[in-house]
N, C-alpha and C positions, 0 to 999 in steps of 0.2 A: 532084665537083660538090656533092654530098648535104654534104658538111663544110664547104664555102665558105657553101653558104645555111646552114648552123647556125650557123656565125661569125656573118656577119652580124647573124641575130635576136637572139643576143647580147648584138652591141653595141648594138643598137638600144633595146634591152631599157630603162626605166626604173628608180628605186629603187624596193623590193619595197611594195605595198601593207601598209598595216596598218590594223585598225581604230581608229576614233576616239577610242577610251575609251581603246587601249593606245595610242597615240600621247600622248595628253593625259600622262599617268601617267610614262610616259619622260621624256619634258620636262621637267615639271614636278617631278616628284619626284626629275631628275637633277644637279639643285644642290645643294648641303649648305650653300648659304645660302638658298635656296628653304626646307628641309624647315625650317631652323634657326627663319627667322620662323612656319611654321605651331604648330609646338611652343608657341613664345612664344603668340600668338595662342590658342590652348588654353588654356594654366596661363589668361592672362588671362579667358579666357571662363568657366573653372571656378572661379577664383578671385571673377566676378563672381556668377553663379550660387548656390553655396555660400556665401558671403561669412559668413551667420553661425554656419557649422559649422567655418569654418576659421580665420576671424579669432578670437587669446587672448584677448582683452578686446570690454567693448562701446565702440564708438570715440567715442559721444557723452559716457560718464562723464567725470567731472571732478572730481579730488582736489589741491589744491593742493598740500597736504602733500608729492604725487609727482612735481612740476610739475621739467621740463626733467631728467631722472635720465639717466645715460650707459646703452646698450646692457648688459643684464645679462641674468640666466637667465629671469625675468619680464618682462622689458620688452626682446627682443631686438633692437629699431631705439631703445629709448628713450621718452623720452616727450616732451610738446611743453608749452608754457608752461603749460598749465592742467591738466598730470598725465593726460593723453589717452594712450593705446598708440599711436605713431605706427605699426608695423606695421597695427595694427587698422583706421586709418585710409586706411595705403595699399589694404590689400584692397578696403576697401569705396567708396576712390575709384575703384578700376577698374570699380565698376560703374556708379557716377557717369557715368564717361568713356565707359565701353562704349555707357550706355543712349541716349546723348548723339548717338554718332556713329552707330549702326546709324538713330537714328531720324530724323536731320537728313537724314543719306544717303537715307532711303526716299522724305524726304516732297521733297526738293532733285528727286533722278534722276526719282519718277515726274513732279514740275509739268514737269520739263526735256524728259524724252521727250515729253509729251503736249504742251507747247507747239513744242518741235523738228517731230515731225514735222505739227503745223498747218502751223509756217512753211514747210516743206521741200515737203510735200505740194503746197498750195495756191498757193503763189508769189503775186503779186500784191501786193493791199494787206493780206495778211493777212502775207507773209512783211515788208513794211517796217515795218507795226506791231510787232510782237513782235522783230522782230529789233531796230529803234530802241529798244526799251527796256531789252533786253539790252545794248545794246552803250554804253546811259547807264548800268549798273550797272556795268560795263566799264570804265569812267574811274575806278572807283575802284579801286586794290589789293583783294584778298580779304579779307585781314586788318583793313585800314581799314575796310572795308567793313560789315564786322560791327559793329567797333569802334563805329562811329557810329551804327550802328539800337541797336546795348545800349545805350550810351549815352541813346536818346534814349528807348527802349522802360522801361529798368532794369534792375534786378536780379532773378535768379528763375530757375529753369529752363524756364520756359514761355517768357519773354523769350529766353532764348540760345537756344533751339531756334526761334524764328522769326526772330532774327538772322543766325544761321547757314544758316538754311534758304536766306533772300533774299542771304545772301552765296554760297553755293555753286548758285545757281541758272542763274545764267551760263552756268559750263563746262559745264553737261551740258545744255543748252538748245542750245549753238553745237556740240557732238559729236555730238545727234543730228540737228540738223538738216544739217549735213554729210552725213552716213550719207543720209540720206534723199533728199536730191538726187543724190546717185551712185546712191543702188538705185531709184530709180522711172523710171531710165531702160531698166533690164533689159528683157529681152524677156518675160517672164513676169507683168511688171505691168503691158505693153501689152494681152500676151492677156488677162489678166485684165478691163481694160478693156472690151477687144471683146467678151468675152464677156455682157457688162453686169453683174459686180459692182459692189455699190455701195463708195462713196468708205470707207466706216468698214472694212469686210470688209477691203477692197485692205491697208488701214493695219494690220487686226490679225494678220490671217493669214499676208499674207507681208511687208511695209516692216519692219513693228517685231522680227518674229524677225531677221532676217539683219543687223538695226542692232545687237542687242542684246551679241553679243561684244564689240564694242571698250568697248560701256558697263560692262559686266562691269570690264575692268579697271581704267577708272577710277572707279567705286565704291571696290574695293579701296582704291588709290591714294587716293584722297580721306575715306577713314576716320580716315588719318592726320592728316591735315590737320585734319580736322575736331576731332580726340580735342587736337592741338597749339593752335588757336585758340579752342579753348574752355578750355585752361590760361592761357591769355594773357589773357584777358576775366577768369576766376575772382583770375590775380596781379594783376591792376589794381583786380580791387575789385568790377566790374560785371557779373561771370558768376554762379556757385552763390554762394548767401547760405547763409553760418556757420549754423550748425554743421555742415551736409554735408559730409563727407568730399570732398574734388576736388583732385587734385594741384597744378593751379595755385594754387590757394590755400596748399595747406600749403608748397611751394617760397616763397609771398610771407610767410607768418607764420615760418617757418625764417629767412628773409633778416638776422631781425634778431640771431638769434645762429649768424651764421656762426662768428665765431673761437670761440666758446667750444663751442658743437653745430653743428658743420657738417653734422652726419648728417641734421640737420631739413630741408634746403633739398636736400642730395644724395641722399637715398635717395627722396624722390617725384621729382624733375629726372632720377633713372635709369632708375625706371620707366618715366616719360615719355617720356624717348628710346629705351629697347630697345621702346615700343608703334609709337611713329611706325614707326620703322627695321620691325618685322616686315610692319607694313602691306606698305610700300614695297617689301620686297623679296618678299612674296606676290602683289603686282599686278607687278612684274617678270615673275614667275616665269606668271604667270596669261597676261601680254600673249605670250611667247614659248610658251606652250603652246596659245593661240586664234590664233596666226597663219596665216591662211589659205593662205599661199606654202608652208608645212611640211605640209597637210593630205596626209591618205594616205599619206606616205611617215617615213621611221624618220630 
């Protein structure tokens, strides 16, 4: 009898507890295209960081006499029409790009949460105004969307960074207020209520932490994007003003001698895409390691 009830708790048994940190860690660092974008994501952030201990030349100089030379022992990516170190220029466009997306991201996610969980919170006429004007910025593509404030803003980085900001305001605006509407139905935000805490409390202590995972990942996710449509603004003309270093610009001044230096428009266009790509697959790898259905268990 003693061996039948062993059996059974057995099988009754779940999968083995583990703590959170090592769970995260397994997950996450158990893809070799997970660790592959963190890597990337590194060099780029040291590369942004150090940019003048590492980059050979300074990328603003301008020699004609060197202008457009092939890949050589001095000039190993070459040089661009005005005798510039195009390497020099990549480096220091990742900081361009870096400074661009960490800061559109902060200032987009925090307007997003803070006007999300209004909406979410309060329901009423406070959720149809903010959500109505969300969902009129909505009507336009992300990319147009920008498109049209630089446009109408200009050129500068002060401009892109509040184009960008009102262009990525949307998606994190309608993620947390999602989150919010599902978590202030919990049992713990009623007690909180009866208790009589007040309305801001309820929203810092416990609504916004337990929303903050899923935001988490698309942060990540949207760094990309963000680093991509501010290349697209910079090759159209209306993003970073000449002379700063910013890949979408040198991708559009390379454009013009593809056949003869095609290294000028491909070696920043590569950059470009192994940044987007590392994003993307570190908010992959971030969303399957905050997945709450995995919690506790290996």
């Amino acid at each position: 009898m003693a061996s039948v009830t062993d059996n059974s708790k057995t099988m009754v048994e779940g999968p083995p507890r583990v703590g959170e940190w090592r769970r995260f860690r397994r997950v996450f660092f158990g893809r070799p295209v997970v660790m592959f974008g963190t890597v990337i994501i590194l060099l780029f952030i040291i590369c942004a960081i150090f940019a003048p201990l590492i980059a050979p030349h300074n990328p603003f100089t301008t020699d004609l006499s060197k202008n457009l030379q092939r890949p050589s022992s001095e000039h190993l990516l070459g040089t661009d029409q005005l005798g510039r170190d195009s390497l020099s220029r990549i480096i220091y466009g990742a900081r361009t790009s870096l400074l661009i997306g960490f800061t559109v991201v902060a200032i987009a996610s925090a307007a997003g949460m803070l006007l999300g969980t209004l909406a979410g919170f309060y329901g009423g006429w406070v959720y149809n105004v903010i959500m109505r004007l969300i969902d009129a910025l909505m009507a336009f593509p992300m990319i147009l969307l920008a498109l049209v404030v630089a446009g109408a803003l200009g050129e500068g980085m002060r401009n892109v960074l509040i184009a960008l900001s009102i262009a990525m305001l949307p998606v994190y605006t309608r993620l947390m207020c999602g989150q919010v509407l599902s978590v202030k139905e919990n049992d713990y935000i009623l007690a909180s209520r009866a208790s009589g805490a007040r309305d801001w409390r309820i929203m810092l202590r416990h609504i916004m932490p337990n929303c903050f995972p899923p935001l988490i990942v698309l942060i990540t996710m949207m760094l990309g994007m963000v680093i991509l449509t501010e290349s697209v603004l910079s090759f159209m003309g209306i993003g970073i003003v000449p002379p700063t270093p910013a890949w979408g610009s040198m991708v559009n001044e390379g454009r013009l001698y593809l056949r003869s230096h095609p290294i000028l428009s491909f070696a920043p266009g590569l950059v470009l895409m192994l940044a987007v790509f590392a994003f993307n697959m570190v908010g992959d790898g971030l969303r399957d390691a905050l997945d709450p259905r995995l919690r506790g268990a290996l």
